[in-house]
ZAMARGU-4260 file (C-alpha; in steps of 0.2 Angstrom, whole numbers, plus 5000, padded with zeros to 4 digits):
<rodrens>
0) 5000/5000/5000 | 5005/5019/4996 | 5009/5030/5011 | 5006/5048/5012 | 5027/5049/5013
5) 5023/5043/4998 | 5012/5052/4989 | 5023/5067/4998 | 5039/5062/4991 | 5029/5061/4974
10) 5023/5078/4975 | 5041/5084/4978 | 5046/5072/4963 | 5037/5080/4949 | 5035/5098/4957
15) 5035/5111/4942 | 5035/5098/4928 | 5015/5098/4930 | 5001/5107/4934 | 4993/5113/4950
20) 4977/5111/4943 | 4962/5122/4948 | 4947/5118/4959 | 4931/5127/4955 | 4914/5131/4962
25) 4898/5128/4951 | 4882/5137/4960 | 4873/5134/4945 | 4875/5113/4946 | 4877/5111/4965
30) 4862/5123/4971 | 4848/5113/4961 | 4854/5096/4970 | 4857/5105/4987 | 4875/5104/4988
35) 4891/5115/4986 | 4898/5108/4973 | 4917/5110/4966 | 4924/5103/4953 | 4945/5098/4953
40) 4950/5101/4933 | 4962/5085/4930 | 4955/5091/4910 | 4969/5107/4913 | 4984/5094/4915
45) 4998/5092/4904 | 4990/5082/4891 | 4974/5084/4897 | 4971/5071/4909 | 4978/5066/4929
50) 4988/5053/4919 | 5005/5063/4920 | 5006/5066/4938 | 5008/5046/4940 | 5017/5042/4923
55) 5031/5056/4929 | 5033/5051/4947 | 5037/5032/4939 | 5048/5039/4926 | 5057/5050/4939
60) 5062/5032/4947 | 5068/5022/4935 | 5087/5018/4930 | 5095/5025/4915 | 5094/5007/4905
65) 5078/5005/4908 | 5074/5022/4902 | 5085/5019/4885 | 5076/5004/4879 | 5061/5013/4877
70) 5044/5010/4885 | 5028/5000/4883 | 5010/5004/4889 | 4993/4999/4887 | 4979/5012/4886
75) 4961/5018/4880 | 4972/5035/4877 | 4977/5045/4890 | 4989/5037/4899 | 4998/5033/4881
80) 4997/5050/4877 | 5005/5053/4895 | 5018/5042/4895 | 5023/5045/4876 | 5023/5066/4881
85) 5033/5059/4896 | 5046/5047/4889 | 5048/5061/4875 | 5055/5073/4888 | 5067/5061/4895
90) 5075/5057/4877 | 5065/5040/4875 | 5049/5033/4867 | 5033/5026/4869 | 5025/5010/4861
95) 5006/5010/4866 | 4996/4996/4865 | 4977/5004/4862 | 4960/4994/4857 | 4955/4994/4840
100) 4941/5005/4842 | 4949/5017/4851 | 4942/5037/4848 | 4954/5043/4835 | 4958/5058/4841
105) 4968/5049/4855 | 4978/5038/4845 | 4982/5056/4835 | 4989/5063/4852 | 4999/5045/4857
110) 5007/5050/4840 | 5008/5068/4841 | 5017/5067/4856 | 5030/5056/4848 | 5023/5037/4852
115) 5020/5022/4842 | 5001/5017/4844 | 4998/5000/4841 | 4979/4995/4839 | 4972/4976/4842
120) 4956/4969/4844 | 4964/4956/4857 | 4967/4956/4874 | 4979/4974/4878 | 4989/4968/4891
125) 4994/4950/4882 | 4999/4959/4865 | 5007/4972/4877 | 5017/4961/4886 | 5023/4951/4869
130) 5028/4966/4862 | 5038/4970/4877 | 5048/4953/4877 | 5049/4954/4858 | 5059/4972/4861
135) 5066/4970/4876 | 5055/4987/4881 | 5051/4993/4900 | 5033/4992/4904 | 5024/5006/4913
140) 5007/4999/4920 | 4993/5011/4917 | 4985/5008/4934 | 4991/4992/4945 | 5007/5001/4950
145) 5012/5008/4968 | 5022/5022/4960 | 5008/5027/4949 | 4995/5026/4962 | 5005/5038/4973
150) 5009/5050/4959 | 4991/5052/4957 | 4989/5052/4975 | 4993/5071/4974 | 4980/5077/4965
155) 4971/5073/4984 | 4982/5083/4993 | 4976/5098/4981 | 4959/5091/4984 | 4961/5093/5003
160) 4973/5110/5002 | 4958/5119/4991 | 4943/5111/4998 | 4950/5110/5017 | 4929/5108/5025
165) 4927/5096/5009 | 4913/5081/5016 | 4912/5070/5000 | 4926/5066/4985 | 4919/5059/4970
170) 4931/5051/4956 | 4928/5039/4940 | 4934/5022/4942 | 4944/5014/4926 | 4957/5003/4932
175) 4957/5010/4948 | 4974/5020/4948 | 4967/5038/4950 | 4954/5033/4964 | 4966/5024/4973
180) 4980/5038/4975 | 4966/5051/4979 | 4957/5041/4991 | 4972/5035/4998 | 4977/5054/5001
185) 4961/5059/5010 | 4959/5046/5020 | 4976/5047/5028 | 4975/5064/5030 | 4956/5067/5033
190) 4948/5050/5038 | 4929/5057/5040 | 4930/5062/5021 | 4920/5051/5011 | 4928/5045/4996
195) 4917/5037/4982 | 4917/5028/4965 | 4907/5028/4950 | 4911/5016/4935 | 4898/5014/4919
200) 4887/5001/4919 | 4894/4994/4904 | 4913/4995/4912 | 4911/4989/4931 | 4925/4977/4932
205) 4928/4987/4948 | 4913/4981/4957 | 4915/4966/4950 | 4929/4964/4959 | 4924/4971/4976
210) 4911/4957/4973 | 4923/4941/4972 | 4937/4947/4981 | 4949/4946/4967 | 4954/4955/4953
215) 4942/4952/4941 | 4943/4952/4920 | 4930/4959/4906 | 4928/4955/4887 | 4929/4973/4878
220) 4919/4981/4889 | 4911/4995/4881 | 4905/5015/4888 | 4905/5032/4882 | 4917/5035/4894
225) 4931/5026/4884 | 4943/5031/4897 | 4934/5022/4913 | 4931/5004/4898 | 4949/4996/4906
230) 4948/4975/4903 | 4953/4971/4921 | 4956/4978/4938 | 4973/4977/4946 | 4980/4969/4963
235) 4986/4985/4970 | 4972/4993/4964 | 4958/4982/4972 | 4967/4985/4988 | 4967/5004/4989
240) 4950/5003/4983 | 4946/4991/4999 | 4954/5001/5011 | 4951/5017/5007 | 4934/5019/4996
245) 4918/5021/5006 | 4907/5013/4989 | 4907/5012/4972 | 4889/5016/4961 | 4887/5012/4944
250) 4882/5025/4930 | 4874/5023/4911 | 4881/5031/4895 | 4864/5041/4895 | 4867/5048/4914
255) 4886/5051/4908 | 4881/5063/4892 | 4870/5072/4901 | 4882/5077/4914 | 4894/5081/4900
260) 4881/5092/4892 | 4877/5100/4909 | 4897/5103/4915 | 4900/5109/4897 | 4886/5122/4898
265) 4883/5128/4915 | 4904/5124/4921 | 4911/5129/4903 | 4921/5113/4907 | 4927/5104/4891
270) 4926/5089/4900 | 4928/5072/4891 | 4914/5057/4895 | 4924/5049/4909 | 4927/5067/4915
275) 4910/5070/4920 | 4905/5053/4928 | 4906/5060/4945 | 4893/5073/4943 | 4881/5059/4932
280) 4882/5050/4948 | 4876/5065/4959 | 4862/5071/4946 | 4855/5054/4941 | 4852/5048/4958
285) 4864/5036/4960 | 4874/5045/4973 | 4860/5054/4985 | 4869/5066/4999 | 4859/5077/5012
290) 4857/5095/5010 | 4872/5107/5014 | 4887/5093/5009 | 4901/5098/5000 | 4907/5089/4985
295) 4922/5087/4976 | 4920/5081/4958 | 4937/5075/4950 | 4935/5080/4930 | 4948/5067/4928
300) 4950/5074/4910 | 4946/5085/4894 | 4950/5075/4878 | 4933/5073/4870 | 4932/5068/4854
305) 4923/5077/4838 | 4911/5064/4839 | 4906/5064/4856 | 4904/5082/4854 | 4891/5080/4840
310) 4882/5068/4852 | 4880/5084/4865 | 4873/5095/4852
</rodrens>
């Protein structure tokens, strides 16, 4: 498990090569549902999504020979475009392992930022892992990593620094790395914080696995919110989520679009699907809380296709 020396030591890590991200009110969204409701912008990060904070803090830590063979991910999208930005900056690159159907505007910013995306219809993490042998490449998990988790872990101590009489954090559940480094945060720190979850419908492997105990596996699952669809969930993952998450609710595509639409006009957020899970959970009902309590959504990030776009509008 991650530590708040930790997450602290990561913080220190990666001080000035990310952003502080803001933290905002919305009157507009939070008075209609009885709450005072804030928003943490992940969608302002370097590449537009909490993926650097993690990707850097592993980076940081790893030997010059591991950095010189190059790396190899897995990802919907934004932690390929993360580590590709990332491995750029420290004179390597990135191979990323994406599904077929991945939005294309993603694969474009994996490639922009100088990595190799490589799409299959197969199982990521196999096709990942026979690339890496093939290359001799070093893997950087996209989640199910202790130095990942605890780079993201400091976007909770923001949470807590900005929103110090916070009562609830919400965040969006994929594989389980950005949860587990926020919850992980608050709860060392502030213990009567609640922390909790929302995955898609369509994409709960999460609860799956609460269910059985055990890291659980899904067939292409499928959501709007491509960047909460991740195949399985991980060891390390499971076990922050355990410890430190109060619940997990699930959320359709319909309840997710129609937060987007609602963050986008009333937040002028240009949030992305999995982005504005948090709030579909609070305005479809799936996350009741009594009048007065103060919120935290995490807008875990901003890169929303063309095409989800024209769904919006």
């Amino acid at each position: 498990m991650i530590t708040l020396a930790s997450i602290r030591a990561a913080r220190k890590r990666i001080a000035g090569a990310v952003h502080r991200t803001p933290t905002f009110c919305s009157a507009s969204l939070g008075a209609p549902l009885g709450l005072t409701l804030e928003f943490k912008a992940e969608l302002f990060q370097k590449t537009g999504s909490f993926k650097v904070r993690g990707v850097l803090n592993k980076l940081r830590q790893l030997p010059r020979e591991d950095i010189d063979r190059g790396f190899i991910t897995l990802s919907a999208g934004n932690h390929g475009a993360a580590l590709a930005w990332a491995a750029a900056g420290v004179g390597s690159r990135a191979t990323v392992v994406m599904p077929a159907h991945a939005v294309t505007s993603k694969v474009e910013a994996v490639k922009a930022y100088g990595g190799e995306p490589v799409l299959t219809t197969g199982p990521l993490l196999e096709e990942a892992r026979r690339i890496q042998t093939a290359r001799n490449l070093t893997m950087v998990h996209p989640f199910d990593d202790l130095d990942i988790i605890a780079g993201h872990g400091t976007a909770g101590l923001e949470i807590l620094e900005d929103s110090p009489d916070v009562d609830v954090v919400i965040v969006p559940i994929g594989g389980g790395g950005l949860i587990s480094g926020i919850a992980a945060a608050i709860k060392l720190k502030k213990p009567n914080v609640q922390v909790i979850g929302v995955e898609p419908v369509t994409a709960d492997v999460m609860t799956r696995s609460l269910a059985s105990g055990k890291p659980e596996r899904m067939d292409q699952p499928r959501s709007v919110a491509d960047g909460l669809a991740a195949p399985f969930a991980g060891e390390h993952t499971l076990a922050h989520v355990q410890k430190f998450v109060d619940r997990v609710v699930l959320v359709d595509d319909e309840a997710i679009l129609k937060a987007l639409r609602a963050i986008f006009e009333r937040a002028k957020l240009a949030a992305e699907p999995a982005g504005a899970a948090a709030l579909a959970a609070l305005m479809s009902g799936a996350i009741v809380l009594p009048k007065g309590t103060r919120v935290v959504c995490v807008v875990s990030g901003g890169n929303l296709s063309p095409a989800t776009l024209k769904q919006l509008f």
